[in-house]
N, C-alpha and C positions, 0 to 999 in steps of 0.2 A: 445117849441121844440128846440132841440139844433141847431145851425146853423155850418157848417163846418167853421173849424179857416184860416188863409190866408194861402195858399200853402207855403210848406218845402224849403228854398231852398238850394241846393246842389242835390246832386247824388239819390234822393230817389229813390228805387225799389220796396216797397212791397206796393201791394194796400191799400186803405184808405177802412175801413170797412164802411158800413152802413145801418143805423136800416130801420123799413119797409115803413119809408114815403119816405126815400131814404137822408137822412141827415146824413151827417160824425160822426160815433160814437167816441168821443175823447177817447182816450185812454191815462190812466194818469200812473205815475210809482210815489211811492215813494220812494227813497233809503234813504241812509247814515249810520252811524257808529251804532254798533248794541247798541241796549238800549239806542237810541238820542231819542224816541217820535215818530216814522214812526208812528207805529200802530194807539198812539194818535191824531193824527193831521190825519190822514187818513181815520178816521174813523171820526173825528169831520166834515171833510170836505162832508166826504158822507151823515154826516146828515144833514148839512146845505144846501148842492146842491139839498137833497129829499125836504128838507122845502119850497127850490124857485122852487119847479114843476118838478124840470127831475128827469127824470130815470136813476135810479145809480144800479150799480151791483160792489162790491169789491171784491175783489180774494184777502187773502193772501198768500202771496208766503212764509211763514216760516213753519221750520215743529215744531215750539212750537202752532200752530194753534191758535192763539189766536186774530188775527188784528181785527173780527169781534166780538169778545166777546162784549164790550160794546154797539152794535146793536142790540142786541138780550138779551138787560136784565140778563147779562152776561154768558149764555150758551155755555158750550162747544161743537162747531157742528159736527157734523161726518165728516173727512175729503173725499176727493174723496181719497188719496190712499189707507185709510181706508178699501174705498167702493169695489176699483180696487182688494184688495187682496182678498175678501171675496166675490165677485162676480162676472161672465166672463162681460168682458165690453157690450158684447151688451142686455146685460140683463138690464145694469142699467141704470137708468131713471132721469132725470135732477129732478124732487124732490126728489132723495136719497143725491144729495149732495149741491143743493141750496135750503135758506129757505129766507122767507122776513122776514127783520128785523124793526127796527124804519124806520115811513115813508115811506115803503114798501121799503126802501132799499135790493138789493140781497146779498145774505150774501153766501161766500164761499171759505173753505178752504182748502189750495193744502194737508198740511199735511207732513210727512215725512216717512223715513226710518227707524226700531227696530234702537233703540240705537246704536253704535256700527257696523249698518251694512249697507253698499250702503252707496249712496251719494245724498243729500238732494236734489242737485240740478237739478240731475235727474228728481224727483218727478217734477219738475215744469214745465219739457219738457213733461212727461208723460201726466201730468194733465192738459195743452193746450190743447194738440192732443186731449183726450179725449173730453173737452169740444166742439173743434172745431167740432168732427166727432159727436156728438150730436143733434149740429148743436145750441149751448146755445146762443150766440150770435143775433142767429134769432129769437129764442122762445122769450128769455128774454127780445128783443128789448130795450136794456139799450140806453139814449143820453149819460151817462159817465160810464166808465169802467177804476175801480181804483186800480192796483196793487203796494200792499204794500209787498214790497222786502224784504228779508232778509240782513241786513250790508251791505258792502263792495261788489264790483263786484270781487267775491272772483274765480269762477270756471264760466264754461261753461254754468251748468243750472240755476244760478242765475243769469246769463248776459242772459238769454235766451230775456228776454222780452227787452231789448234793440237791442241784436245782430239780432231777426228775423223783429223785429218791431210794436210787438205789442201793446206796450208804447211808442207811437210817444212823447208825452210830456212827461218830466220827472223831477219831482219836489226832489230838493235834500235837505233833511233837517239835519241842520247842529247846534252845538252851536258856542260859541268862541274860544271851547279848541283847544287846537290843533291838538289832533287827531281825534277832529270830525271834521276839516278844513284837516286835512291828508287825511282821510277817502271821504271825498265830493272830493275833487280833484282827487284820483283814481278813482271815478266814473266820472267824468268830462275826463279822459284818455278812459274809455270805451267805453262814447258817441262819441268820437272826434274818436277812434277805430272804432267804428260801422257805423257811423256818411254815410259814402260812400256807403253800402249796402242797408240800411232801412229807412226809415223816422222818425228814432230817432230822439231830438232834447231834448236839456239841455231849459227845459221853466224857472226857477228861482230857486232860495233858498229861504230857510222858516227857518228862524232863530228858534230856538228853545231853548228857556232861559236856564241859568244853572249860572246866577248869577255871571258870571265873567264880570272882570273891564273893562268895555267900551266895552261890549258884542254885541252889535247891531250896533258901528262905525264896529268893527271886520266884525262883517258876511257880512254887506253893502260894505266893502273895498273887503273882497273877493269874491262877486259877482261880484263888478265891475273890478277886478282883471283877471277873466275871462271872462270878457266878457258878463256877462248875467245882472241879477238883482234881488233885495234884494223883492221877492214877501210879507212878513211881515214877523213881530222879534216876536216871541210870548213870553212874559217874564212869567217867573216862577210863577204858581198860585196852591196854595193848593185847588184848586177849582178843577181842575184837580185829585186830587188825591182822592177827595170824592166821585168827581163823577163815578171813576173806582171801589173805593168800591162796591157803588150801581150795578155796573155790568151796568153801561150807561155813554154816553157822555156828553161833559159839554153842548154840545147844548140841551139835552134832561133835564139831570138833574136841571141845574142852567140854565135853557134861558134867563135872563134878566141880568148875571154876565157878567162884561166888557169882561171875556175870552170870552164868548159865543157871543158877538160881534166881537171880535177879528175873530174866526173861522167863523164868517158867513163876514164879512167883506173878506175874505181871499177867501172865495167860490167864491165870488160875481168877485174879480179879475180875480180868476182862468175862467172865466167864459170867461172875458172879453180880457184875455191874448190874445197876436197876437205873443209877441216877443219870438222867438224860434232861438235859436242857436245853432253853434258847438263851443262848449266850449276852451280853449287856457290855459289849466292847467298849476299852476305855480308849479317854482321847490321848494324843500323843504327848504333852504335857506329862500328863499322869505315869504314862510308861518309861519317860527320859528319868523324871523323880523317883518312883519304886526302883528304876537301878540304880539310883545316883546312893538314895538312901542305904538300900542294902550290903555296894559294896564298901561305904562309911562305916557298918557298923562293924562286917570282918575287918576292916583294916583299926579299926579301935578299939 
């Protein structure tokens, strides 16, 4: 069973959820720069967390719907705003838009807007409310509940899960480049933003490979640059990319590949984390220098 993590501190206001034995449902957020691996490592992490016993439920927050595809042996799911357009809300029934996935993971996606019309992030405000007033939370009795974000803390409804709180932890996965270190630091501005309303809180960075020079000194300097910490570097594995062919994760597909230790290795932390912060974003200067510096020192 999951145990509650150590009390927030600063300003928090919104209540701590929890499941029916009465234990803190953790509430996980992953951001960062669009196409850094959120989906993948967010979904690695829910299969790994089902394998050690809890109950995990993933929401993705993109309207390309796709965070939970490799849970589900890569099925495209019916999003809830899918379901909200084509059907009055109280008609529709927490199995129209959640399904279990690998490991009886719950699998569910916010979805989007017609091309071209509305705003994406809307859908994520919508698609709370509804689950809330469902009452999903309760049914599903998840001990982890993982929102996989879209990019950057771009508008209102993609900060939603920061700004109200229902991503107390929030894991920001980042590479060495520099605008995926741009990118994490304006979301490190939106927790340190919301930081005094909710019980947000910046829990680590999750380096995420892309093969540049002194990649994991990089993510490690800007973790501790703000103030949090380097939760794992995950370096670049084609094992990753076969196993999304399959329409699954490397935990399912290759479970005995180092990557698939790596992500169960990363659960197993994520489990274990206590340390939660408000973040101390650095200015853009500072971020152009820590890459300029680090990748000098691989190439010398």
């Amino acid at each position: 069973m999951t145990q509650p993590p150590a009390p927030h501190a600063g300003g928090a206001q919104t209540a701590a959820r929890r499941n029916r034995e009465g234990y803190t449902i953790r509430q996980l957020a992953f951001y960062g720069k669009g196409g850094i691996g959120k989906s993948t490592t967010a979904a690695n992490v829910s299969a790994a967390l089902a394998e050690l016993g809890h109950r995990v439920m993933q929401v993705g927050c993109d309207p390309k719907h796709d965070s939970t595809r490799n849970l589900v042996n890569g099925r495209w799911l019916p999003t809830i705003l899918d379901v909200m357009r084509r059907t009055d809300a109280p008609a529709i029934r927490l199995d129209d838009v959640a399904f279990a996935g690998y490991r009886g993971v719950m699998c569910l996606e916010v979805g989007g807007p017609e091309p071209g019309i509305g705003c994406g992030g809307r859908g994520i405000i919508a698609a709370i409310e509804l689950l809330e007033d469902m009452g999903a939370f309760t049914q599903l009795d998840p001990g982890f509940v993982i929102y996989d974000v879209l990019g950057d803390v771009v508008c209102g409804g993609f900060a939603m899960p920061l700004r109200e709180g229902y991503a107390e932890e929030t894991y920001i996965v980042t590479s060495g480049e520099l605008m995926a270190l741009y990118a994490a630091n304006n979301i490190c501005r939106g927790i340190k933003r919301f930081s005094g309303r909710s019980r947000t809180r910046l829990a680590g960075i999750i380096g995420n490979g892309r093969r540049v020079q002194g990649e994991e000194a990089v993510v490690g300097e800007f973790a501790s640059r703000i103030g949090s910490h380097l939760m794992m570097y995950l370096p670049q594995d084609d094992v990753v990319r076969s196993s999304e062919l399959k329409g699954q994760t490397v935990v399912q597909h290759a479970p005995d590949s180092p990557q698939a230790a790596r992500y169960r290795l990363l659960a197993e932390r994520i489990v274990a984390n206590q340390r939660f912060v408000v973040p101390e974003p650095a200015g853009l200067e500072e971020l152009v220098s820590l890459v300029e510096r680090a990748s000098a020192a691989a190439a010398g």
